[in-house]
C-alpha positions in Angstrom: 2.3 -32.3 45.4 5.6 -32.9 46.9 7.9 -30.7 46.9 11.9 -31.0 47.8 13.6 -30.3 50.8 17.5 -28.9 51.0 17.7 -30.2 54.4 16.4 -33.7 53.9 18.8 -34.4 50.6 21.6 -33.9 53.1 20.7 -36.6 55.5 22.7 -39.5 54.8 21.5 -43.2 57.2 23.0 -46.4 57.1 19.3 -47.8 55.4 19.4 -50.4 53.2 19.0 -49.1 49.5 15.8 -50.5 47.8 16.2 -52.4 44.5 13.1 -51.9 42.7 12.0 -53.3 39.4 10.9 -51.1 36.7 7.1 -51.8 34.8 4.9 -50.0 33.2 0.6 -50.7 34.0 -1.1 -51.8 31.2 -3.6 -48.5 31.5 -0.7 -45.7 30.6 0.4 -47.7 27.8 -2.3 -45.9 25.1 -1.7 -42.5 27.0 0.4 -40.6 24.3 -1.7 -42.1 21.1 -1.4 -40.4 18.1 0.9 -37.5 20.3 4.8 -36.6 19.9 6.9 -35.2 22.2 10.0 -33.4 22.2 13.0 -33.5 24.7 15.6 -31.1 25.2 18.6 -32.2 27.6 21.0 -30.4 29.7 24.5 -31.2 31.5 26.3 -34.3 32.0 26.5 -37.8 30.7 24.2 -39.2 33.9 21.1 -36.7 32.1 21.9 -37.5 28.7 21.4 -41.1 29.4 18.3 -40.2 31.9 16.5 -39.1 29.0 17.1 -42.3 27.1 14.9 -44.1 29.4 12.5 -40.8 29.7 12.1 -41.6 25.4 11.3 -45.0 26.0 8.9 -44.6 28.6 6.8 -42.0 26.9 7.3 -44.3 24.0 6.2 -47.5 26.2 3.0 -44.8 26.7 2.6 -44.8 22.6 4.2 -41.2 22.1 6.1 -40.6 18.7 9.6 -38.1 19.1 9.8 -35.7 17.2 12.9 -33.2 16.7 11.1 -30.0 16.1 9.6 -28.6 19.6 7.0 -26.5 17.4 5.3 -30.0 16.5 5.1 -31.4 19.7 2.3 -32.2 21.7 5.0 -33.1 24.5 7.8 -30.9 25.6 10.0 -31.6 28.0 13.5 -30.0 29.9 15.7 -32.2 31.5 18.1 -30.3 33.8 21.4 -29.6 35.2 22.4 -27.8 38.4 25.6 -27.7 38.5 26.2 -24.3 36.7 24.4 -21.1 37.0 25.1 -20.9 32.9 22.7 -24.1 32.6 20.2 -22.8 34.8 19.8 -19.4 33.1 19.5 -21.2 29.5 16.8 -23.7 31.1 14.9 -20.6 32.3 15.1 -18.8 28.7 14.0 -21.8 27.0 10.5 -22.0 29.4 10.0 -18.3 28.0 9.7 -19.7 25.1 7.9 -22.8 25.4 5.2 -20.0 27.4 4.8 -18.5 24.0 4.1 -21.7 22.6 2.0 -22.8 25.0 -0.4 -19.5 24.6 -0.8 -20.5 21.0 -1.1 -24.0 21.5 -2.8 -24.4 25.3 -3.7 -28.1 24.4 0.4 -28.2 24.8 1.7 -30.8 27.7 4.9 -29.2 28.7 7.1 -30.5 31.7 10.6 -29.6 33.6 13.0 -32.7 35.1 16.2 -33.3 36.4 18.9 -31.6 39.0 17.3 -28.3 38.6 13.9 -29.4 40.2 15.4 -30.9 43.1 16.8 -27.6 44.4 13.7 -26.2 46.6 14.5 -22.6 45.8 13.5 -23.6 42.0 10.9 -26.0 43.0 9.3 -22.7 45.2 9.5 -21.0 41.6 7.9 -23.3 39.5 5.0 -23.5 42.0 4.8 -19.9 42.6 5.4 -18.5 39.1 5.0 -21.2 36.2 1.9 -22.9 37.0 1.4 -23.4 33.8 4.1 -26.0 33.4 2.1 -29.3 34.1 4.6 -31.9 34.7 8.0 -31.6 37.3 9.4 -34.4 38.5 13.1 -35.0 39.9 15.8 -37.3 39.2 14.4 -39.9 41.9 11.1 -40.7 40.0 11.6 -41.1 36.4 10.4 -44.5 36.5 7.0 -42.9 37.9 6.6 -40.3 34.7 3.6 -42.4 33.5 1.2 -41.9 36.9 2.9 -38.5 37.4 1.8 -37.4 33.4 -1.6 -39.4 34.0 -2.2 -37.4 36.6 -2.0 -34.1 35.8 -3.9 -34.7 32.4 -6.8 -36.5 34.6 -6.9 -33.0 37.2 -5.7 -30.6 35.0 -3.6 -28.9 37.2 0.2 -28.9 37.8 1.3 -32.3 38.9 5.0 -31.3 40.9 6.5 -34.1 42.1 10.4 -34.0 43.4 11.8 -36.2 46.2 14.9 -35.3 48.7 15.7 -38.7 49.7 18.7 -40.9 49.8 17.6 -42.5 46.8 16.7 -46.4 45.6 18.0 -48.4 42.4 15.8 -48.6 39.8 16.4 -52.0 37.7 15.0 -53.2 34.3 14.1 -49.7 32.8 13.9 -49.7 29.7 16.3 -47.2 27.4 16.4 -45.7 23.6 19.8 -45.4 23.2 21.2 -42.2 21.2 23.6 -44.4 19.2 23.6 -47.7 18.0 27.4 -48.8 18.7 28.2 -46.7 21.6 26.0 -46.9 24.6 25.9 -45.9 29.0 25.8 -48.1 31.4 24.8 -47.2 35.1 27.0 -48.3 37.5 26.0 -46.3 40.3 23.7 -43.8 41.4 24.2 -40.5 44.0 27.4 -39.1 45.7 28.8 -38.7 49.3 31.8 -36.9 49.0 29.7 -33.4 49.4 32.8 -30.9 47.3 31.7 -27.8 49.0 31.0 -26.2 45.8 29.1 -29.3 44.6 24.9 -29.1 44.1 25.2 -33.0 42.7 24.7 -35.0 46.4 21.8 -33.0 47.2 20.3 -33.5 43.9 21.0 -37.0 43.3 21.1 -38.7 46.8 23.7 -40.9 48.3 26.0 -43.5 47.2 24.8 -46.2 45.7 25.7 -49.1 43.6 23.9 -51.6 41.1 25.3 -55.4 41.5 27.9 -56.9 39.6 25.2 -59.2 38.2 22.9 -56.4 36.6 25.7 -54.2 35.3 27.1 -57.3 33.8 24.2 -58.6 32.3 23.5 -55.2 30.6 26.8 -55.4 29.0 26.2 -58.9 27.7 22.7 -57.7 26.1 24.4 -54.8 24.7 27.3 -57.0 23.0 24.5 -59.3 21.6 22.5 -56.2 20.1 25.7 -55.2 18.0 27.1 -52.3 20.3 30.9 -51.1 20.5 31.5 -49.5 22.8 30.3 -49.4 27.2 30.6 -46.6 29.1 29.9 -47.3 33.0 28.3 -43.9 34.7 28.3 -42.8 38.1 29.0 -39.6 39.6 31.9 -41.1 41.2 32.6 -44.2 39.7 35.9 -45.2 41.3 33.9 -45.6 44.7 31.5 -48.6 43.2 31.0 -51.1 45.6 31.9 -49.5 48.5 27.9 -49.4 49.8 27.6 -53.1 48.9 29.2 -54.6 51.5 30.3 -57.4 49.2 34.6 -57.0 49.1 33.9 -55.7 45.5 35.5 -52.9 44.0 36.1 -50.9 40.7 38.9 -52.9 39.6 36.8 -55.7 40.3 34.3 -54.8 37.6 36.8 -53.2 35.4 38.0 -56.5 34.6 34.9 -58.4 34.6 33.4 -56.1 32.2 36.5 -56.4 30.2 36.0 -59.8 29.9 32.7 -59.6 28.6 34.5 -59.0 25.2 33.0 -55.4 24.5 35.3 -54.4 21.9 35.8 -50.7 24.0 35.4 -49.7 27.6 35.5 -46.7 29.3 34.2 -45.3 32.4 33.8 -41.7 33.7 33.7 -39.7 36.1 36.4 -40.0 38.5 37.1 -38.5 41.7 41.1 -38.8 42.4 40.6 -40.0 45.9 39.8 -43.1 45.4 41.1 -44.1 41.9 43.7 -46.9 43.6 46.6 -48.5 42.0 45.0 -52.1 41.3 42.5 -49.6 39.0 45.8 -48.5 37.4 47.2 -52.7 37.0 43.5 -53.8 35.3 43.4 -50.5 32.4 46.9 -51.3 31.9 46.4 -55.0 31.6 42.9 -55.3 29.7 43.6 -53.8 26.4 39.7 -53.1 25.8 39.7 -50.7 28.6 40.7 -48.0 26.5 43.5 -45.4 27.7 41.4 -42.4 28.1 41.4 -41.0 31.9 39.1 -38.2 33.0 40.8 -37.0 36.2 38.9 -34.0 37.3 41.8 -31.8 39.6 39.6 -28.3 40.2 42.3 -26.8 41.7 46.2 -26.8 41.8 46.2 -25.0 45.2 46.3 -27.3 48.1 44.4 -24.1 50.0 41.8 -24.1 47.3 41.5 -27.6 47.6 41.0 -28.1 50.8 38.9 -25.2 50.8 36.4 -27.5 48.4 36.6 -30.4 50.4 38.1 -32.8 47.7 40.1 -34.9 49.6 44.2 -34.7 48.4 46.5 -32.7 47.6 48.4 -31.3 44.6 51.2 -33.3 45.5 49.3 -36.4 45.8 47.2 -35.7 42.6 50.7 -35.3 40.4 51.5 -38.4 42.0 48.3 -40.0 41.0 48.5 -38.7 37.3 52.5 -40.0 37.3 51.4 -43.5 37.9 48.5 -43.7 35.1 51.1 -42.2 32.7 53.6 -44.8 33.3 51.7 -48.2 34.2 49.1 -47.2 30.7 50.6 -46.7 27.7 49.5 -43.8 25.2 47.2 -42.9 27.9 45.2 -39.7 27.6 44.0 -37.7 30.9 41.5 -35.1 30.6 40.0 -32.6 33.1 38.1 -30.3 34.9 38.9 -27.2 36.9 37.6 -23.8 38.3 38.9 -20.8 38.7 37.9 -18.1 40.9 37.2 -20.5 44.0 36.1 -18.1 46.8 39.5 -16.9 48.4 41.6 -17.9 45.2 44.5 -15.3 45.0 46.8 -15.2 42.0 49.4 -17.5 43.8 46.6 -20.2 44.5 45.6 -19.5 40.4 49.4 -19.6 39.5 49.2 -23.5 41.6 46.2 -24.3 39.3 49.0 -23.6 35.9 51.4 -25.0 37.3 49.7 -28.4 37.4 48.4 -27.6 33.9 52.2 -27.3 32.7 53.1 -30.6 34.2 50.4 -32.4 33.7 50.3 -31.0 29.6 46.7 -32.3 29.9 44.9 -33.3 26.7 41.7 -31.5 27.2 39.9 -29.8 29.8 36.6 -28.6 30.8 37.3 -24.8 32.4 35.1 -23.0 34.5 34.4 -19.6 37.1 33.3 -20.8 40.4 29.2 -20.8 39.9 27.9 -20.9 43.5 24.9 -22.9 43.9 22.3 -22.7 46.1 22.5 -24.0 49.5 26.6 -25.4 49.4 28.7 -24.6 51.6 31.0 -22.4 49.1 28.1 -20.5 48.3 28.3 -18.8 51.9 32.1 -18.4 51.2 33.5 -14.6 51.3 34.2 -13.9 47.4 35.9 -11.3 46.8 37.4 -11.7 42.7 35.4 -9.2 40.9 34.8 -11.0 37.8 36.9 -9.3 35.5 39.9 -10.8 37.6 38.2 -14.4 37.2 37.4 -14.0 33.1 41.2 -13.2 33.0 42.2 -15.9 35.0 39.7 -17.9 32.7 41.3 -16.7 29.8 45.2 -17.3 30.5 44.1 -20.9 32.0 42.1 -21.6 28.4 45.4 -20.5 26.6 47.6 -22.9 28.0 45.3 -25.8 27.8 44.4 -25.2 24.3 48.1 -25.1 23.8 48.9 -28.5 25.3 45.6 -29.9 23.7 47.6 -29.2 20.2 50.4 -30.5 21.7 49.1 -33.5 22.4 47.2 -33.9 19.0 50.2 -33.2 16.8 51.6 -36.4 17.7 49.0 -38.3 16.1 50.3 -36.7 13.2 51.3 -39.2 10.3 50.2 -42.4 12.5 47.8 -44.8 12.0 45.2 -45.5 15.4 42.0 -47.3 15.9 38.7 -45.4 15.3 35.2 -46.2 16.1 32.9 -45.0 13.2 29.9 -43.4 14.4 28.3 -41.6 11.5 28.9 -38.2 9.1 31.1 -35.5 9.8 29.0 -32.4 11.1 32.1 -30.7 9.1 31.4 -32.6 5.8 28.5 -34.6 4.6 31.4 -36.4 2.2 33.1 -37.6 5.7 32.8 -39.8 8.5 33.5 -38.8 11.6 34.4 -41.0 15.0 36.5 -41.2 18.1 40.2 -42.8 18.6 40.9 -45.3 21.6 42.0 -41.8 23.5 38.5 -39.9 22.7 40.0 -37.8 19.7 38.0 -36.6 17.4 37.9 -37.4 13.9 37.0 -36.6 10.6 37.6 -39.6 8.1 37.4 -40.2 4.2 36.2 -43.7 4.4 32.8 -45.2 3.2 29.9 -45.6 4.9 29.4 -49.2 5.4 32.1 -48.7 7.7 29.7 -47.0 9.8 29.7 -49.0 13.1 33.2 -50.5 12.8 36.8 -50.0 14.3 39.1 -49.3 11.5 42.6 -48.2 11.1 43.0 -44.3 10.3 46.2 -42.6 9.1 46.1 -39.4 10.7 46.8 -36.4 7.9 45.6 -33.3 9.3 45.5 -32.0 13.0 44.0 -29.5 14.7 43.9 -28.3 18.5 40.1 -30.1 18.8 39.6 -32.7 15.7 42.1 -34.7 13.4 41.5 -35.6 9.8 42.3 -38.9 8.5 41.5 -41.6 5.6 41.6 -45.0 6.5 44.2 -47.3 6.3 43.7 -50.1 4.0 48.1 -51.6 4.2 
């Protein structure tokens, strides 16, 4: 057993980061014979693409997916922290996998992911859902085979979480959700420690895969027919800076650009250190596709600093100026949260007014979830929670208003979409994502599945567009 530690995922050193190649022994290969499994994912892009090389593991081990849990002789959660919200849903959903289970003992079941590595919920798995046989954290997913052996061999809960700084973890092996549009890790960990942030405890520190692997990746992925790259990182603007090697994100910006991958994108980025030559190669490479996320949190410079993020509002609109002029048609996206401990209505009233000069396209909106063991979670809060669902409220308003704003100028026009399959809206309709991540619906045929074609935009609503392609 090994369990994690709150104080040791803090500790940052100047060691060298390990690069360790991935492999599976020949003796967990047969493992999962004749056996499914099933997979349910929560929170961000880094876990979504985490459990495409969880499937191909257990798949490497001979297990089949399958989508309904109720079949499976596997199930698994994989995690998020970030959000009380996500934690409580991740704690429903063992209640009922616990029914299952009483029904079906022979049932493997197992928990993974940011949620594990916090020791508060590691102390409750061990102390109240022994019955869970697998946990294991977002530093050993290349070890699920031994860890899964394991418990099956003793029969007993195998609970396995590292806090450390954290190694790479090359050559593992990935079923990708889609066949044109696919992640690519870029870096691993943060170290900018938000105060309100669970991620740098949960995922270790800083580091970056070499120019030569990410690179490589892309190349395979072009070869295999794919679209469309997106390089991952928790903070991808700061790649390279652990490497020593006079390296940076623009650097691989525009070496992945010349790869030729027909679209590029990157996410997420932390303001501080998105730098101007950033700004020169998306404006110059027109595969790097003009879609920014450009979390803010906070229009209060109080607030800010309050979260430890590093500028200013001033600084920010100055940042968000630049991308808007140097990168045509550019869309910028967002997060923020709203009832930051010691937020008063003027610091809220900072937060809208960046909203109404930035007229961002979309945004992710959230109350201030304090998470264990932060700093913001020993913050003096004192915004009952009516006060913050209001705030909530009147902050959703005006971004859904600029959000339509910014869609009814598509209106009549003809842009580039990537097909990526049927409409959830309409069997009859194809659905897929402009160069600026809209959303649409399209009356087109399905061998276009797969391709970029040109849609005329004829419909357009504050979320999704409709369109049919344009054949002139």
């Amino acid at each position: 057993m090994q369990m994690p530690s709150l104080l040791d995922a803090k500790k940052r050193t100047k060691d060298k980061v390990k690069t360790i190649n991935y492999d599976i022994d020949d003796k967990y290969k047969n493992l999962g014979k004749n056996k499914t499994y099933f997979i349910k994912t929560y929170g961000c892009q880094m876990n979504e693409h985490d459990t495409e090389n969880i499937k191909a593991i257990l798949e490497q081990m001979s297990f089949k997916e399958t989508d309904i849990m109720e079949n499976a002789d596997l199930i698994l959660l994989n995690t998020c922290a970030i959000r009380e919200n996500a934690h409580n849903k991740v704690f429903g959903m063992i209640g009922r996998i616990k029914h299952l289970k009483a029904s079906k003992p022979n049932i493997i079941t197992g928990m993974c992911g940011c949620m594990v590595q916090e020791e508060s919920v590691a102390n409750e798995i061990k102390d109240k859902y022994k019955w869970l046989d697998i946990v294991f954290g977002t530093h050993n997913i290349s070890n699920l085979p031994k860890v899964l052996s394991k418990s099956l061999k003793n029969q007993k809960q195998e609970l396995e979480v590292y806090s450390i700084e954290g190694d790479i973890i090359e050559n593992m092996p990935a079923k990708r959700d889609s066949k044109y549009k696919a992640w690519v890790n870029i870096m691993y960990g943060c170290d900018k420690f938000c105060t309100y942030c669970i991620v740098p405890y949960t995922r270790g520190k800083q580091r970056s895969r070499t120019k030569e692997n990410i690179i490589k990746e892309i190349k395979e992925l072009i070869a295999d027919g794919y679209m469309e790259v997106t390089l991952l990182g928790q903070n991808v603007n700061a790649y390279g800076k652990d490497l020593d090697a006079n390296y940076d994100m623009s650097d691989l910006l525009k070496e992945a650009a010349l790869t030729g991958i027909p679209r590029l994108r990157f996410i997420t980025s932390h303001p501080w250190d998105f730098t101007d030559k950033m700004i020169d190669v998306i404006a110059k490479y027109p595969n790097i596709m003009p879609y920014i996320h450009l979390p803010l949190q906070s229009g209060s410079n109080k607030i800010l600093k309050l979260m430890g993020r590093r500028y200013t509002k001033e600084t920010y609109i100055e940042l968000f100026n630049k991308i808007k002029e140097k990168i045509p048609n550019c869309a910028v996206t967002t997060d923020i949260i709203v009832g930051f401990p010691g937020e008063t209505e003027e610091d809220f009233n900072d937060t809208l007014d960046v909203v109404n000069t930035c007229k961002y396209d979309s945004a992710f909106t959230f109350i201030f979830s304090p998470r264990e063991g932060t700093p913001a979670s020993k913050m003096k809060d004192e915004i009952s929670l009516e006060e913050k669902e209001q705030r909530l409220y009147k902050l959703n308003d005006l971004i859904n208003k600029y959000a339509k704003e910014a869609n009814d100028k598509y209106l009549n026009k003809v842009v580039p979409v990537l097909i990526e399959g049927e409409s959830e809206k309409d069997k009859n309709l194809l659905m897929g994502y402009t160069d600026t991540m809209k959303l649409v619906n399209v009356k087109a045929p399905k061998d276009k599945i797969g391709q970029i074609i040109n849609v005329k935009i004829n419909s357009v609503k504050t979320w999704s567009m409709d369109g049919v392609e344009d054949k002139s």
